[in-house]
N, C-alpha and C positions, 0 to 999 in steps of 0.2 A: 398904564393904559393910554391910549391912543386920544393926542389934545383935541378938543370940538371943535377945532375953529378947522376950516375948510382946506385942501389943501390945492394947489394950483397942479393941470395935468397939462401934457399937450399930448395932440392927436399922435402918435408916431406908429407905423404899423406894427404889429404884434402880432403873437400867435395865443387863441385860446389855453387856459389855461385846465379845461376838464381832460375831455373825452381824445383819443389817440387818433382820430381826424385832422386837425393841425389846421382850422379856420383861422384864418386871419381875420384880426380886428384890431381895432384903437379907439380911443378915449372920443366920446360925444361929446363937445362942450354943453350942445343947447339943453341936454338932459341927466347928465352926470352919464348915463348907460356906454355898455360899448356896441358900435356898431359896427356890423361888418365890413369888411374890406374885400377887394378881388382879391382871390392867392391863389395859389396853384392848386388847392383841396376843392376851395366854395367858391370855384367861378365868378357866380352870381354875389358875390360878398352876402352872402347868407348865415344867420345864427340860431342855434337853436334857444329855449329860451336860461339855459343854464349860459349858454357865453353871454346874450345880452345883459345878465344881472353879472357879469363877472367882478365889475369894478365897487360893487356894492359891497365885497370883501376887504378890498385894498382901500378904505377909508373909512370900517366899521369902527367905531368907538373903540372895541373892545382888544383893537391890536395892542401888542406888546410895543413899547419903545425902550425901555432900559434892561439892561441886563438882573435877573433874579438872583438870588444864591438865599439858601438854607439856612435859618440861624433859631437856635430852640425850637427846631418843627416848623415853623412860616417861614414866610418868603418874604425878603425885604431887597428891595431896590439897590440897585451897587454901581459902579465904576466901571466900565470895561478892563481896565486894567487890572482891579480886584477878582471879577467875574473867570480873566484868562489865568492868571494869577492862580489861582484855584485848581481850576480843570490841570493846568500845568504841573502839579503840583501832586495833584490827587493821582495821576496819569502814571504822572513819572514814580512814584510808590506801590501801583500796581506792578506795571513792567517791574522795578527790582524786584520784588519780594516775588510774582507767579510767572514772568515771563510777559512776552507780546500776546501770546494768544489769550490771554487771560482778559485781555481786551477785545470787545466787538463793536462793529462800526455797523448801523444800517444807511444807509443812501436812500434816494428816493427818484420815485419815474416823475414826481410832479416839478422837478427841478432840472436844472439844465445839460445838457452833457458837459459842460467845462464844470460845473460843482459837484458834478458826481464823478470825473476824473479826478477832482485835485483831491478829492475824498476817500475814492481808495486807493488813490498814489499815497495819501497819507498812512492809509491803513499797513501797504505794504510794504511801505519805508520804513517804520519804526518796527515791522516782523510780522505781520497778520497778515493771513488772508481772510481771516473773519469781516469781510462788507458782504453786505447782501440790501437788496431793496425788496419792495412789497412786491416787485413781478414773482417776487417767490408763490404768491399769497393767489397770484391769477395766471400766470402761462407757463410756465416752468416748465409744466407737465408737456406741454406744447414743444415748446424750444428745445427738450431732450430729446423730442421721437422724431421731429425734423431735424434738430443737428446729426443727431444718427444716420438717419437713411438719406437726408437729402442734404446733410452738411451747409445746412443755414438757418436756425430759427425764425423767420421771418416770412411775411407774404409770399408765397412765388409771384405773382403780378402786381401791378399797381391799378389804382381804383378805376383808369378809365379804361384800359383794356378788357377789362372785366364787364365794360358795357357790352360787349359783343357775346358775351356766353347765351348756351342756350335752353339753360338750366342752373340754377344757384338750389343749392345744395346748404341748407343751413343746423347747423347741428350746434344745440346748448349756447345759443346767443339770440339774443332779442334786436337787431340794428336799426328798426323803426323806432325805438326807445332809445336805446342807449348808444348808436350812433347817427342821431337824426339826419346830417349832413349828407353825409356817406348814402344812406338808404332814399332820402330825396332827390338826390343831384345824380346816381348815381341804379341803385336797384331799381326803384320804384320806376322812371321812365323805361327801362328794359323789361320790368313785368310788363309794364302797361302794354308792349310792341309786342309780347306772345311768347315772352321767356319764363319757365315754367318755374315754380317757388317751389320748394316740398321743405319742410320746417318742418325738424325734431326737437321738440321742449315738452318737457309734463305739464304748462300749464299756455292755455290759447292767451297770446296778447296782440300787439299791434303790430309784431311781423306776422303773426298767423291769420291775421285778416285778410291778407295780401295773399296766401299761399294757394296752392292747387291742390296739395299734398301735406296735411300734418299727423306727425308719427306722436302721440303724446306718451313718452315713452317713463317706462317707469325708472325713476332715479335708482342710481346703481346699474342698471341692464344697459348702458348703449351699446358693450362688446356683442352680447345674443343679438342686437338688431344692426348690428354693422357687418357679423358675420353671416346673418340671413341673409343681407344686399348682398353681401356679394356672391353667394349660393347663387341665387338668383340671376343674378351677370354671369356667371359661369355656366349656370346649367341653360340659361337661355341663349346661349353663342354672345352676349353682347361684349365680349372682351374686343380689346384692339389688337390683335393679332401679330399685326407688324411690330408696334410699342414693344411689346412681349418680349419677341425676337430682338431687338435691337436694344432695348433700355431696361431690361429688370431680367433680377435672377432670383429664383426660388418659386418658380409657379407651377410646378409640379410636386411639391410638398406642399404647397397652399392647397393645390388641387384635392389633394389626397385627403388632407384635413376637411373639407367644404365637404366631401363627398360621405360625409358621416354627420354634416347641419341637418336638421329638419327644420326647413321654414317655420311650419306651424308650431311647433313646439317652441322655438326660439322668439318665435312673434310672441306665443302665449306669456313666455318668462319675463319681456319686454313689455308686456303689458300693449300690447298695440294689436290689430286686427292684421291678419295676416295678408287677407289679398290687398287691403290699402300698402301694406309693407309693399308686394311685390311690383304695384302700381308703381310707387314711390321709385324704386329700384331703377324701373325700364324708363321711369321716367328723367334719370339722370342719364342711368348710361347708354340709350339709346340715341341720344343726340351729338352732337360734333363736339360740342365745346359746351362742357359742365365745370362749372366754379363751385366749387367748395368754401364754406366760412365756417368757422367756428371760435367756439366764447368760452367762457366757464365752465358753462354748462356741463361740460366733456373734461374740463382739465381739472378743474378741482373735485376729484376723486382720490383715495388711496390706490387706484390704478389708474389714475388721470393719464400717466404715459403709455398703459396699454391701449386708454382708448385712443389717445391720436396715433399710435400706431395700426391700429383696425380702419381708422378712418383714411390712411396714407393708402393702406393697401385697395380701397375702391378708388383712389385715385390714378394710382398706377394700371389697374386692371383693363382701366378704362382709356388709357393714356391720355390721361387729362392733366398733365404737367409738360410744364416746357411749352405752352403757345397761350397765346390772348385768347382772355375769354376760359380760362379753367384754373387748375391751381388746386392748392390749399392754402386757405388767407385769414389765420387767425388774426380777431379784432381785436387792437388792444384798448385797453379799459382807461390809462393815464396818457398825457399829451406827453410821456416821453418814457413811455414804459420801453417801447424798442430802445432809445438812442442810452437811457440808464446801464442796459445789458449791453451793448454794442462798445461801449468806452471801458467796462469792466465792473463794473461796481456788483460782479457775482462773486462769490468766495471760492470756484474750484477752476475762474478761465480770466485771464489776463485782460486786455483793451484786443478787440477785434473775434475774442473768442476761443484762442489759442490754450491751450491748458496749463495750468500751473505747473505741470508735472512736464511741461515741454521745457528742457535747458535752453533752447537755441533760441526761443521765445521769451527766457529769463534774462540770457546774456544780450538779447537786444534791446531789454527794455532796461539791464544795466547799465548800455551804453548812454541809453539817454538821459538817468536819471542820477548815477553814479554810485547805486545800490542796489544788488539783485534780490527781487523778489522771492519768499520763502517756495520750495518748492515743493509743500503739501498743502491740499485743497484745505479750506478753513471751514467755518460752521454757517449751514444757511440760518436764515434770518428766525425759523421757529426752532430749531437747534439750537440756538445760541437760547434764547430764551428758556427753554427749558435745562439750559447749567447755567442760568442765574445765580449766583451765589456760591457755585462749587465753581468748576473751569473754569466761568467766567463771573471776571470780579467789577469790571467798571464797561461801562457803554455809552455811547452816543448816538443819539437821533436825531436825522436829519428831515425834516416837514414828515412827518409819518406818526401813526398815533395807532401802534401797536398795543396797547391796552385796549382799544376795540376792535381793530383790526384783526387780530388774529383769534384762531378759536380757542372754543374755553376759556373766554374772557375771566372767571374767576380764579382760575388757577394764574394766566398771563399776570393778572396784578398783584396775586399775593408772590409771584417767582420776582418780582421789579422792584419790592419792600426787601429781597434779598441780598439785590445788587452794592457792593459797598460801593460806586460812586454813579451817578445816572447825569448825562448833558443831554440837554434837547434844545433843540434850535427849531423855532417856529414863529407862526406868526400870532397866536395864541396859546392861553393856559388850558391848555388841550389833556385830556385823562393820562394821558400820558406822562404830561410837566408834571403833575398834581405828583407824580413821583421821584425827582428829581432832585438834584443837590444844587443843579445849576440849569438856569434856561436863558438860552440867549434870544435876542428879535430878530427873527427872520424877516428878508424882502421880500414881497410880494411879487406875482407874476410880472406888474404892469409896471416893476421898480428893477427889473434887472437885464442885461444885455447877457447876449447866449446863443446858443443853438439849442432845440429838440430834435427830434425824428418821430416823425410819424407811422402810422400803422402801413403805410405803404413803402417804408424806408425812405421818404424824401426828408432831410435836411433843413432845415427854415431855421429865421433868426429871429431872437426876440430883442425885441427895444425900449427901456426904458419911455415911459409913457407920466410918469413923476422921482422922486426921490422919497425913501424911506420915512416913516415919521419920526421925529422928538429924537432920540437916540440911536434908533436903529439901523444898522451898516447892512449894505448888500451881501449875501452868502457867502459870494465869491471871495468877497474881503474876509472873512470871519474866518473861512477855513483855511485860507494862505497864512491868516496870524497865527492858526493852529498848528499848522505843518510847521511856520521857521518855527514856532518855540517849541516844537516836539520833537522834531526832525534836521532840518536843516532849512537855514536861512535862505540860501543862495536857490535852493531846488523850489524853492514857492513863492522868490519874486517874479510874480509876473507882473507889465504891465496891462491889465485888463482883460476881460475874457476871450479878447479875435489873439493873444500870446497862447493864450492857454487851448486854444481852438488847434493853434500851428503845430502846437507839440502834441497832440492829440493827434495828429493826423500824421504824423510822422511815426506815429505805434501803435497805430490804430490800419491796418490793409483797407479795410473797407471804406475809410474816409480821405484815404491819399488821393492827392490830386486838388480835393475842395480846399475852398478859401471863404471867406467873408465877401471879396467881392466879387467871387463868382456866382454865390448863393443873392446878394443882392437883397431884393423884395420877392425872390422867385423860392427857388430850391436848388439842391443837387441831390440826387437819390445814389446811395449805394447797391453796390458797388459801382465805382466810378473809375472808369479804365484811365488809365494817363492819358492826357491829351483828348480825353473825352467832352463835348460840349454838352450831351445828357448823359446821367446815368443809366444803369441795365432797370428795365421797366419787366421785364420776365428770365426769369430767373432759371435754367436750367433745360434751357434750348438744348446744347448739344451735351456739354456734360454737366453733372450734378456738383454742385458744393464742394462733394468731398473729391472732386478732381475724379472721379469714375464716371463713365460713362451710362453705367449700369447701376439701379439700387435694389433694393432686395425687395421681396414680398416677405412680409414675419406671419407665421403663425401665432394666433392670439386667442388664448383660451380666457372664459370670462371668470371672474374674481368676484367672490360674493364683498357686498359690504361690509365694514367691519362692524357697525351697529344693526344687530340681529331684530329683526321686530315682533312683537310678540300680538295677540291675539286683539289687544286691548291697547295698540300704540299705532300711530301713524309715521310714517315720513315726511321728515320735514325739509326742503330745498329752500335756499335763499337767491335773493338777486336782484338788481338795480329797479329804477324808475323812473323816467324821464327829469322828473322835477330835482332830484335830487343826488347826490354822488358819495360815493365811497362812505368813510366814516362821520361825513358831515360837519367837521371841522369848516369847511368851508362853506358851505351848502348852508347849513343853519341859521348864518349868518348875513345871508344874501334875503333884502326884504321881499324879492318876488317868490323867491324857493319855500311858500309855505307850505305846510301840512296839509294836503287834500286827501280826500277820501279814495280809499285805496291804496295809499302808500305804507302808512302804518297800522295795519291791517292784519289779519292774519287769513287768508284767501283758504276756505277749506269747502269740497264738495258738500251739495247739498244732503246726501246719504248719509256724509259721515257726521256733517251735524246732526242731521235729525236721530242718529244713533245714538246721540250724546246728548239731545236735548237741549241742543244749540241752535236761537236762532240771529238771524242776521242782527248787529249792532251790539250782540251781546260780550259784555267782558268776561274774557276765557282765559283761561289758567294756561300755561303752555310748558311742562317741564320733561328735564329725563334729570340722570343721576349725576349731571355735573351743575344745574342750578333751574332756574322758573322766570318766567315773564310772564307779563301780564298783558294782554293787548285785544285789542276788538275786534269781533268775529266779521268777514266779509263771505258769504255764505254766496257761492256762485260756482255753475256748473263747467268754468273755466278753468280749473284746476282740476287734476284727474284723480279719481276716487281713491283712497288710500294716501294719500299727498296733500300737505299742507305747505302756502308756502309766505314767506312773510321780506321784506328787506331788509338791510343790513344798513341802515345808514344812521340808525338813533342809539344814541346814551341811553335813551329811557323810550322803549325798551331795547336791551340791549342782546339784542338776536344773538351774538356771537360768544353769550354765554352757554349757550346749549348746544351748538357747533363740534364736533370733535377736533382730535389734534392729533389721530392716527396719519403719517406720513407715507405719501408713493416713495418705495424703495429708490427710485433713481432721481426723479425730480424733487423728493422731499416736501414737494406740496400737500396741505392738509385736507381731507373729506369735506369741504364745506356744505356739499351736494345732499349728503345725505346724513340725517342725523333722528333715528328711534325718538317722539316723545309721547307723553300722553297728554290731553286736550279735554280741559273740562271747562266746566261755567264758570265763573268767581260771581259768585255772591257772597257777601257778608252773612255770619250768624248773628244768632243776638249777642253775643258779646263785642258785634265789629268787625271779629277776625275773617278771612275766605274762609267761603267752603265750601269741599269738594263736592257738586252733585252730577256727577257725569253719569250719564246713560250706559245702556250694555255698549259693548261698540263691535264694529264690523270689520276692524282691522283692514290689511290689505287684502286687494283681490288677486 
């Protein structure tokens, strides 16, 4: 663990380490805190209060400094040399005996694009396409129905052009929470000037306070309330006529299909009032310029890809792509969820996003590397997991803590006791290590030089701000040791990450042209033309992505959930909180990110407790048939009747036990959205034990 004595930082600018905003900051001396910086995201060098505690991570006691390995069941301290020694060793026995693929790699969006290149360079040098990172786990769903029809997962605009819309459009994202910056600097002065909000989430929070228009829509149904919108738009003339004509095909199959929606009936299965829906509607597409956002909320589904396809087609209808001020602008959740995916670290598409299955894209990236990539898509990141032990026999984690992360957290830990060899590399003995044969000490944000990209696709550097503690080497160094002794020598010396940046952008189209010093203290956003001094800031002005002109409109029929709910069960939705992030790994550990009221909580209407005999602060049972938590009632009419909803950021409890692991057919993301449980009191009997005294219950409506 991490020595007490203090360690020395200096100011150097940097990028947040949360949220996919890309705030600049650096190290405070006069208060250990970090404060903000100008950057090209936060103008005003503005923080929210997750980046001010960021540095409260990168000098907790509780860091790792030496390398672990396994001996009679504990963990005992080792050598680096013994530690690589090992993995090397255990590695190279899988490969003979089952092959590469029998190996899986996960990457990670909270680390940098040069370590999440040289990570699944490594992967598909030694024969895998098995990498995947946690954008599995949050947009995937996203990034398949835009790389489809618009041939780029990513933002269509960037955040300041989006000032000028005249309507935001927000679906299954919270950006007053979970990207404060963004919705400060950025939404919230454009509402305030008469730009109209309309927010679709099942439960009212801090964007819905701001809104004009909220659709509280019931989890599972956004397809019926996306295809009512645009009923709506169609039958009331509010399409863009010209658009039409000139940039999309298939609007008269769309047509045909809409002409058989019944608003009201579609509002009713949505759970939402029907003339607020149609309000909602006229209120996007009646104006010039409508921005679209969308979160989770929409993508983690088992049809997460049909709904951002429902949600593309009011984009298009409306011809709200292609100018400032509209779009579709999925927010991302990690400070480098885009640039993770954009370098490669997916299992079925290369650095830039080119497919595995493309030769011409194998054979260039043999030129550079001096070994062609396998040319079958590999296992995403809950695939892999679930052939723990059969297909796949040894794994690596890199800063990711998939034993809470992913759902069905009890089956995820008893599949990772199956694994015959497990590495993790982190900054802590995270649930994850706790499974492990070997863990190595990750550098922290404020200890490594890089690049991310942010959720607007600009590019930013990050700068070491101190050095590792006691033992612990930069990532970058750890996975280059990994590559020459796994791989080859010569292909993973680099000198330092602006080498490993060059060759990235020489296999990477979207990054060609950028440099270290032309990124500077600033940015460069992709795609970035040759000779370009900024990057493309809107995305599919005259043609789309996929080099057409034209994209399609899809017909989207809606998809029941796959957890049926019965008469005596609720829906359960999870999702962030300002104070705190992801799996909490990091968060837990920051002294200002405490536990306040509301966050570990379980938020359930007033109706459905009082059916249950639940009242506010009470400790309630929460199970279905994959395991139970336990946690405290917050009884409030913010949350829509039928729907309970809690976060996902505690060990204990650990939401992502009751979660399913049914996968969307194309994007292979899990249902996290919606999950069948029942909800009673926990009281103790006289022996101690709980026990169950739950009321009749009212089920959904």
């Amino acid at each position: 663990m991490a020595d007490s004595e203090d360690r020395e930082f200096e100011a150097r600018q940097t990028i947040c380490p949360f949220c996919g905003v890309g705030c600049a900051l650096a190290y405070d001396p006069k208060n250990g805190k970090a404060t903000g910086r100008e950057g090209p995201v936060n103008a005003r060098g503005e923080l929210c209060p997750k980046g001010v505690a960021a540095f409260d991570v990168v000098d907790h006691d509780d860091r790792l400094t030496k390398p672990l390995v396994r001996e009679h069941g504990r963990f005992v301290t080792a050598p680096w040399e013994e530690a690589f020694d090992r993995i090397e060793a255990a590695f190279g026995d899988i490969v003979a005996e089952h092959g590469p693929d029998a190996l899986t790699f996960f990457a990670s969006s909270n680390c940098t694009n040069e370590e999440n290149y040289v990570l699944q360079k490594l992967a598909r040098m030694l024969g895998t396409n098995s990498v995947d990172n946690c954008a599995r786990l949050c947009h995937s769903s996203t990034v398949a129905a835009m790389g489809e029809r618009f041939g780029a997962g990513a933002m269509t605009n960037s955040m300041a052009d989006l000032r000028e819309a005249d309507a935001y459009l927000v679906v299954g994202a919270n950006p007053a929470e979970n990207h404060p910056i963004t919705f400060q600097s950025y939404l919230a002065p454009a509402i305030k000037s008469g730009t109209t909000l309309i927010h679709v989430d099942p439960r009212a929070n801090a964007t819905t306070k701001q809104a004009d228009h909220h659709l509280p829509v019931r989890p599972g149904y956004d397809i019926p309330l996306l295809n009512a919108m645009a009923k709506v738009v169609v039958e009331e003339g509010l399409t863009d006529e010209a658009f039409l004509d000139e940039r999309v095909e298939g609007y008269d199959a769309l047509r045909a299909f809409l002409d058989d929606v019944d608003v009201d009936r579609n509002a009713d299965l949505a759970g939402v009032d029907a003339d607020e829906l149609r309000a909602a509607a006229r209120a996007y597409a009646s104006v010039e310029r409508g921005a679209i956002f969308t979160g989770m909320g929409m993508s983690q589904h088992h049809c997460g890809t049909d709904n951002v396809h429902a949600l593309l087609n009011l984009a298009l209808l409306t011809g709200n792509v292609g100018k400032p001020g509209s779009g579709v602008n999925p927010l991302r959740g990690q400070n480098n969820v885009q640039g993770a995916g954009d370098v490669g670290a997916l299992p079925n598409v290369l650095p830039g996003y080119r497919p595995v299955t493309d030769e011409d894209a194998r054979e260039r990236l043999a030129a550079e590397w001096g070994i062609e990539p396998p040319p079958m898509p590999g296992l995403t990141e809950v695939e892999a997991t679930h052939a723990f032990g059969d297909e796949v026999r040894g794994a690596f984690v890199l800063g990711e803590n998939p034993a809470m992360t992913e759902p069905n957290a009890n089956r995820v830990r008893e599949q990772f006791e199956r694994l015959d060899f497990l590495v993790v590399q982190d900054l802590f003995r995270t649930e994850t290590a706790e499974h492990a044969d070997v863990v190595l000490p990750g550098s922290a944000w404020a200890e490594r030089g890089g690049t991310v990209t942010n959720t607007d696709r600009q590019v930013q550097r990050m700068r070491p701000n101190g050095d590792p503690p006691g033992d612990a080497r930069p990532d970058l160094d750890v996975l280059c040791e990994l590559g020459a002794r796994l791989v080859d020598a010569d292909a993973f010396d680099y000198d330092g990450p602006e080498a490993v940046f060059e060759e990235l952008t020489r296999v990477t189209p979207q990054y060609a042209g950028m440099s270290y010093d032309g990124i500077g203290a600033g940015s460069q956003r992709w795609p970035f033309p040759e000779g370009a001094e900024e990057g493309t800031a809107v995305l599919h002005r005259e043609t789309f992505g996929t080099g057409e002109k034209r994209a399609e409109l899809r017909v989207v029929e809606h998809v029941d959930p796959v957890d049926s709910v019965d008469d005596d069960e609720l829906v359960l939705t999870t999702g962030r909180v300002l104070q705190h992030f992801n799996s909490g790994a990091l968060s837990r550990r920051s002294g200002i990110l405490v536990r306040l009221r509301g966050e570990d909580v379980l938020q359930i209407h007033p109706d459905d407790a009082a059916a249950r005999g639940i009242e506010d602060g009470d400790e309630v049972r929460v199970s279905n048939d994959r395991g139970t938590v336990t946690v405290e009632a917050d009884v409030t009419p913010g949350i829509r009747h039928g729907t309970v909803f809690a976060t996902f950021h505690y060990a204990d409890p650990l939401v992502n036990v009751l979660t399913g692991d049914t996968l969307d057919p194309v994007a292979k993301i899990p249902e996290y959205k919606h999950s069948a449980v029942r909800v009673s009191v926990e009281r103790a009997d006289e022996s101690g034990e709980p026990a169950d005294e739950s009321g009749a219950a009212t089920g959904t409506d």
